[in-house]
C-alpha positions in Angstrom: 0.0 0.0 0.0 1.3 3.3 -0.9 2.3 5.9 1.8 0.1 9.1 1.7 2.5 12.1 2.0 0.8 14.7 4.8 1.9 17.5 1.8 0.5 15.9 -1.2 -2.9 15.1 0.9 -3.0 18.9 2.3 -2.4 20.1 -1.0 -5.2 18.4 -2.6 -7.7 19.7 0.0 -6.4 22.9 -0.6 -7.0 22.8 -4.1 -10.2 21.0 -4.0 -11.0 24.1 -1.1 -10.4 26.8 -3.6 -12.6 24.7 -6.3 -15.2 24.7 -3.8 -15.2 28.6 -3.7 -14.7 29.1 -7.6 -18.3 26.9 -7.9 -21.0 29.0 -9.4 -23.7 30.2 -7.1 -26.7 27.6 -7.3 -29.0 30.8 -7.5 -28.8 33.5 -9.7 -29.6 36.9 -8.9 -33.4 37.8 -8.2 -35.8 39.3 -10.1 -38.6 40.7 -7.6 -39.9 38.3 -5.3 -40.6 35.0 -6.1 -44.3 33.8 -6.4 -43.0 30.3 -5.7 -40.4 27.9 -3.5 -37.5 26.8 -5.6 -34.6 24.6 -4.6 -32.0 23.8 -6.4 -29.3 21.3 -5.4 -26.2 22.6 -3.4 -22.6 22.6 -4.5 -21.6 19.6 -3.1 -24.9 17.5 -5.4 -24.0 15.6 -8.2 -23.7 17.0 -11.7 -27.2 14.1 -12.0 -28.5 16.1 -9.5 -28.4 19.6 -11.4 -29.0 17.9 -14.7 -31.9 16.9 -13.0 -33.4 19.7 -11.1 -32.9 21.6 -14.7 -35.2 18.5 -16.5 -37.4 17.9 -13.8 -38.2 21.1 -12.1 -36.8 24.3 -14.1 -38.0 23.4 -17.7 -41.7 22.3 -16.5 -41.8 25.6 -14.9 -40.9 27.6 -17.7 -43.2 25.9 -19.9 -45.7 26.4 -17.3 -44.6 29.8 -17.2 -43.2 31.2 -20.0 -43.3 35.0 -18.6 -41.5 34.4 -15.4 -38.6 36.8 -15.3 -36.4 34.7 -13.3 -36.6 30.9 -14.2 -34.9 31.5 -17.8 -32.1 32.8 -15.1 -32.3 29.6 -13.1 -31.8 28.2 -16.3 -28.7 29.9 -17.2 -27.4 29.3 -14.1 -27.5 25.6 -14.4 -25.6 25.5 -17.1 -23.2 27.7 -16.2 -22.8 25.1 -13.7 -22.9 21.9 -16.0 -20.6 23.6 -18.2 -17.7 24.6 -15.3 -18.3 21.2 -13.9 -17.2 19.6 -17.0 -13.9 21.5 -17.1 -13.1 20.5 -13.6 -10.7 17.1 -13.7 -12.1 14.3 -12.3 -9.5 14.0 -9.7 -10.5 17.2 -8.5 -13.8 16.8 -8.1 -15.3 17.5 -4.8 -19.2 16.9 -5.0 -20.6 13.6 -4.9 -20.2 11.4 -7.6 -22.6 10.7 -10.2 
């Protein structure tokens, strides 16, 4: 069994740390008050997760309302998200897996 060196395994952390922080906001900025609860998943979700609150919840509510200022935000949000989570190398990955 290889040894784990303290450095490499602090390092890491630390990078995965400052990944953490670099993670999109889950909610975009507000429009107005909301008329309606929404909860999308947190930073640590996995990326089925958000793939999932975006085909199960966000695009049902669009359609439903089309005229709601801020779910075409939610929207954009999400996959702001997909997209920086699939620049992010696997090893680096700090939210549960898929």
């Amino acid at each position: 069994m290889p040894e784990i060196n303290a450095d490499e395994h602090a390092a890491d952390w630390e990078r995965r740390a400052q990944l953490y922080l670099q993670h999109p906001a889950e909610c975009p900025e507000l429009i107005g008050v909301l008329p309606y609860l929404i909860h999308p998943p947190s930073k640590l979700a996995s990326t089925a997760a958000w793939a999932a609150f975006r085909d199960r919840t966000l695009l049902p509510m669009i359609r439903h309302e089309p005229d709601d200022p801020n779910l075409p935000n939610f929207l954009k949000q999400v996959e702001a998200i997909l997209a920086w989570r699939a620049g992010v190398a696997p090893e680096d990955r700090f939210w549960k897996a898929d």
